[in-house]
C-alpha positions in Angstrom: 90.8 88.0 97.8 93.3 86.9 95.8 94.7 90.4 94.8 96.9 90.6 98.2 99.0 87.3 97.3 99.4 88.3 93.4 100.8 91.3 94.7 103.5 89.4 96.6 104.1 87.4 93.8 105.1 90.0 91.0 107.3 91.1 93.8 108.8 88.2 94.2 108.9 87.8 90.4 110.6 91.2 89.7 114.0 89.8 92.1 114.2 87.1 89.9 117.1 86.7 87.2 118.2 84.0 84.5 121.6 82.7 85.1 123.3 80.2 83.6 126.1 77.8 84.7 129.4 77.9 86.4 131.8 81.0 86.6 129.3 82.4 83.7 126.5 84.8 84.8 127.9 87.7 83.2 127.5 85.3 80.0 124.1 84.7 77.9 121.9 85.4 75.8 120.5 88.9 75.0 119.7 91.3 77.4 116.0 92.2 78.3 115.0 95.6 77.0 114.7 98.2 79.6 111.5 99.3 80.5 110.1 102.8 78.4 110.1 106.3 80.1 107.9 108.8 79.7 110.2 111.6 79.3 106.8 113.8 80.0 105.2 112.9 83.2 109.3 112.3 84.7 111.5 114.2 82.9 114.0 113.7 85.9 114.8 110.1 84.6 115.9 111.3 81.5 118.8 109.7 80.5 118.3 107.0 83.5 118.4 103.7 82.3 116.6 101.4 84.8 117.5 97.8 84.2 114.2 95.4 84.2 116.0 92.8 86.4 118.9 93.2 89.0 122.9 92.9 86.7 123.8 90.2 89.1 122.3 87.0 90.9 120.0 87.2 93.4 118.5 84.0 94.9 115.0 84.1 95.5 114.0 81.4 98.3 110.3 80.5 99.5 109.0 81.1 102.9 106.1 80.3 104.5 104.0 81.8 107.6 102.5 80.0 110.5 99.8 80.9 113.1 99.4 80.9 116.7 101.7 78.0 118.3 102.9 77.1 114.9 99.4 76.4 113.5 97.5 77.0 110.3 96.6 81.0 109.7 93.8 82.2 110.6 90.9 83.1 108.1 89.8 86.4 110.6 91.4 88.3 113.2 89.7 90.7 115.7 90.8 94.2 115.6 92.5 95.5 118.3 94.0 92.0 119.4 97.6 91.2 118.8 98.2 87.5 116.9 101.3 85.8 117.0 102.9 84.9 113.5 106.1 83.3 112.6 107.8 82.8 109.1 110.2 79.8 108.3 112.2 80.5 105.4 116.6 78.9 104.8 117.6 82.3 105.1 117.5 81.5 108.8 119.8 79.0 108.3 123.3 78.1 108.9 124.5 78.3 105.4 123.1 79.9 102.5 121.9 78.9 98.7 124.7 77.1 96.9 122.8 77.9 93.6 120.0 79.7 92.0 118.3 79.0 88.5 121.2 77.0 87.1 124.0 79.5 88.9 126.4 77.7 91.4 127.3 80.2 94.2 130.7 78.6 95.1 132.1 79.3 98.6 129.1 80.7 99.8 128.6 82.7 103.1 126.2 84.6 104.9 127.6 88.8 104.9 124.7 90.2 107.7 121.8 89.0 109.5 117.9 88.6 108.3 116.4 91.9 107.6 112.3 90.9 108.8 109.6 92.9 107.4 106.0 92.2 108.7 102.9 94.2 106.9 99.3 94.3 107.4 97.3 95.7 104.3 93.3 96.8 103.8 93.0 95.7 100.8 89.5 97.4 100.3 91.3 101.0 101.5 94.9 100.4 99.4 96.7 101.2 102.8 99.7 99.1 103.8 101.1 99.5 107.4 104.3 98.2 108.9 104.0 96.3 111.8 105.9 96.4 114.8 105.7 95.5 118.9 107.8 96.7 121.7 107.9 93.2 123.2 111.9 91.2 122.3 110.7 88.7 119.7 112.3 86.3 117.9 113.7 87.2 114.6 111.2 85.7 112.6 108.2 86.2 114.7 106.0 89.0 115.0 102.4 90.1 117.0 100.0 91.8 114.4 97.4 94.1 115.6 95.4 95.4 113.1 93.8 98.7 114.7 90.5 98.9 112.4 88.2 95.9 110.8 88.2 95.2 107.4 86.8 92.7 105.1 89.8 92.0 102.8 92.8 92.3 104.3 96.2 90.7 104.4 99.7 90.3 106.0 102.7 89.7 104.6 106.2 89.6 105.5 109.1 90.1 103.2 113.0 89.0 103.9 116.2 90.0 102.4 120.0 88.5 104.4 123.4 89.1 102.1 125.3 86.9 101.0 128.7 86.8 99.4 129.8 83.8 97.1 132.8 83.3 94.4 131.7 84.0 91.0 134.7 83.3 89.3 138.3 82.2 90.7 139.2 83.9 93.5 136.7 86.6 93.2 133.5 87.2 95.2 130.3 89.3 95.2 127.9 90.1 97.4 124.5 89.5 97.0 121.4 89.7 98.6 118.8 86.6 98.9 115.2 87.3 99.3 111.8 85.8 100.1 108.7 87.0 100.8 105.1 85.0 101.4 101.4 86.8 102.2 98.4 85.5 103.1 94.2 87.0 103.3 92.5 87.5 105.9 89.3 89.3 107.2 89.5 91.5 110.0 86.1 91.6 112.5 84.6 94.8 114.2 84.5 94.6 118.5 84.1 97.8 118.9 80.6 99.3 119.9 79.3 102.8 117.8 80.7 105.7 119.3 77.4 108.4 118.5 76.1 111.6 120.1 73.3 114.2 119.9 73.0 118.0 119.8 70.7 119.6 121.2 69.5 123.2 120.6 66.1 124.9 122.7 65.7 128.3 122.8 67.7 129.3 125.5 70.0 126.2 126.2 72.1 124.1 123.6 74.7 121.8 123.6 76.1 118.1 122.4 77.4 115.3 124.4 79.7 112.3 122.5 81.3 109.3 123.5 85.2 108.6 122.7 87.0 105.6 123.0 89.6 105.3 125.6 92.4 104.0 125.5 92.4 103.5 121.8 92.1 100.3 120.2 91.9 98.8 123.4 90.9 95.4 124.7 87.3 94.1 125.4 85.4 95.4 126.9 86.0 99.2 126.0 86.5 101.9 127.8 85.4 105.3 126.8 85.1 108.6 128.3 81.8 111.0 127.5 82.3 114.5 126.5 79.6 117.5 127.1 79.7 120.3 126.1 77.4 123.5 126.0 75.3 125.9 127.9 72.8 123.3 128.9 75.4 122.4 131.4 74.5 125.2 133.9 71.6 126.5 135.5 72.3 129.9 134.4 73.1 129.3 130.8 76.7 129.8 130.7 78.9 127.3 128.5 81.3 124.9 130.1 82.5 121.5 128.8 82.8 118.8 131.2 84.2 115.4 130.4 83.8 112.3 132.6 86.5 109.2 132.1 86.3 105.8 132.8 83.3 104.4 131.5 82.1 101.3 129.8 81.8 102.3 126.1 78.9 99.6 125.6 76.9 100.6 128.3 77.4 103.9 129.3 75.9 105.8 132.3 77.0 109.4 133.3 76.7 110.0 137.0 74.8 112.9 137.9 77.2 114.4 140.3 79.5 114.5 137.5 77.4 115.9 134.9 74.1 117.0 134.4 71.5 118.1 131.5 70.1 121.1 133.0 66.6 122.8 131.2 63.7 125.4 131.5 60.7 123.4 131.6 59.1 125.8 128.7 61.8 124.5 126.5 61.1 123.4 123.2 64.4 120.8 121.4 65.9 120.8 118.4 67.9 117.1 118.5 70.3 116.3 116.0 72.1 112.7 116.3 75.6 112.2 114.8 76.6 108.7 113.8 80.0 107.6 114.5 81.8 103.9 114.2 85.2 102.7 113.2 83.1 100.7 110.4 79.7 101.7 109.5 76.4 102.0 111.7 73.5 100.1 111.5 70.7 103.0 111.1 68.0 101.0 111.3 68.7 100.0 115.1 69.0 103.8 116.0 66.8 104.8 118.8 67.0 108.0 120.9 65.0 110.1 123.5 64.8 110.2 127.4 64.1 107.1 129.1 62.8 106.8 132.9 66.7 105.2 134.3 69.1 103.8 133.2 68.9 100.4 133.5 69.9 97.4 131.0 67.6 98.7 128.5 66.2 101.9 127.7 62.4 103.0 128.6 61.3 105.2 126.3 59.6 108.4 127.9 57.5 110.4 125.7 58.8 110.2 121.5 61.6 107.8 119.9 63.7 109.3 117.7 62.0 112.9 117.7 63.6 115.6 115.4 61.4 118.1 117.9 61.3 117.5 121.4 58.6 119.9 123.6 59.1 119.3 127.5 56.2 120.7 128.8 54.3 117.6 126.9 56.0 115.4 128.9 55.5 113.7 132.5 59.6 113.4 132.7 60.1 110.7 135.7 62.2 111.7 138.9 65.6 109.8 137.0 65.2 111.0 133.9 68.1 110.6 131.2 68.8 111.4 127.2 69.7 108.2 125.6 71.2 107.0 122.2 70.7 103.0 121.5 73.1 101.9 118.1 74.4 99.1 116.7 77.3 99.2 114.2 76.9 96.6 110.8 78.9 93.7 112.8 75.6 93.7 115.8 78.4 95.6 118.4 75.7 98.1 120.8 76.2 100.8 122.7 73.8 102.8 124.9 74.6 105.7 126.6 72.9 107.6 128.9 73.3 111.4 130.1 70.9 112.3 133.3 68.7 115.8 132.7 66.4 117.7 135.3 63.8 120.6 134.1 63.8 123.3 136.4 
């Protein structure tokens, strides 16, 4: 957990310079040896000498980032709901530094406005996005969505504004002051599994999924169901239907919309696929027809059957395929797709 600050830290570390007293940064002791290049693995910086710290002052200030309504932040967010942060740092002030490690910056004045960067990071995946909202914030406030759950994450928000200052006698330099602060934090899963099955008989085959829709959108989710194959037609031909607007945790496709259609001599091979933004909890997997489509599922014939023979089976008059899965965080879907033997 702590990886996600350090990294802020040596960042914040590499801006920083010694520099001594009045009228005198280009004076001191000597210079820090440049880091070593592999004239191998980049032969392009050959010849490049990269200095270790910046030639010329460049004040490093703290900051520090609130939560919602200027609160503590929060030790979890939910994916797929935005959180209001704000960072408080001088560089939104009136005036800037008037010295920096033992440097006075004489005259000093600000040359620009704050440049804001917000980031969210999965620390588990190494993946660092920008963050950004269409709605007219304040300069040093931003909404974070993070679009996936994670268990170590992170935001962080880094800030540069320049500067200009006298650094000897009627001279001046610009310079750039910087800060940057971040913080852990543990994303949670809302979203339900997203699974499907194939089916393949002798004569008829086909799969049917659920997709979430809109992406990454509020609770509860919508999704839309997908089918696709030749068990959609009477006479075997294939045609993919899709049916939007449903309720991703609880989904039921209406029968005038789309319809499971088999010979009653049919014999199933069923496949399930797994699918979740996170991970699914296997052991809660259960999947068959069930007589309705009610609250829960009721089980018709075999659970979870890698085989399925129809003509064993007394099918009720509303019979449907179903899938019942959790993911790892206890989010459920079922989903239910109506079928007739003719």
């Amino acid at each position: 957990m702590k990886r996600f600050t350090l990294l802020a830290v040596v960042l914040v570390a590499l801006m920083v310079i010694p520099a001594p007293g009045l009228f005198a940064e280009e004076e001191g002791g000597p210079e820090p040896s440049a880091p070593k290049i592999d004239e191998e693995k980049t032969p392009w910086l050959k010849g490049v000498t990269i200095p270790p710290f910046p030639p010329n002052v460049s004040p490093v200030i703290p900051a520090k980032i609130y939560g919602p309504d200027g609160g503590p932040i929060p030790a979890t967010m939910s994916e797929d709901i935005p959180v209001l942060f704000t960072v408080d740092s001088e560089i939104f002030a009136e005036k800037p530094p008037t010295e920096f490690k033992g440097t006075q910056l004489l005259n000093g004045a600000w040359d620009g406005t704050p440049s804001v960067r917000w980031f969210f990071a999965d620390i588990g995946k190494h993946r660092s996005t920008l963050a950004s909202c269409t709605e007219i914030l304040p300069k040093n406030q931003m909404k974070i969505m993070p679009l996936d759950p994670c268990p170590f994450g992170g935001i962080s928000v880094t800030l540069a504004r320049p500067m200009k200052y006298e650094y000897s006698p009627g001279r001046f330099r610009r310079a750039y002051v910087n800060s940057s602060i971040g913080a852990n934090l543990a994303v949670t899963d809302i979203t339900p599994p997203t699974c499907g099955i194939e089916i393949k008989g002798t004569t008829r085959q086909g799969s049917f999924w659920s997709v979430e829709n809109p992406p990454n959108g509020p609770a509860p989710k919508g999704a839309d169901a997908f089918l696709r194959g030749s068990f959609l037609t009477q006479d075997g031909q294939d045609l993919e239907i899709v049916v939007r607007g449903l309720q991703l945790d609880h989904m039921v496709v209406p029968g005038n919309q789309a319809t499971i259609l088999l010979p009653k001599d049919e014999e199933l091979e069923i496949r399930l696929v797994l699918l979740d933004n996170d991970k699914v909890d296997e052991k809660t997997i259960h999947y068959g027809i069930s007589d309705g489509a009610g609250d829960e599922p009721l089980p018709v014939g075999p659970v979870n059957p890698d085989r399925l023979k129809l003509s064993d089976l007394k099918l009720p008059e509303k019979a449907f395929f179903f899938i019942d899965s959790k993911d790892v965080s206890g989010n459920r879907q079922i989903f239910f797709v109506p079928v007739k033997v003719f």
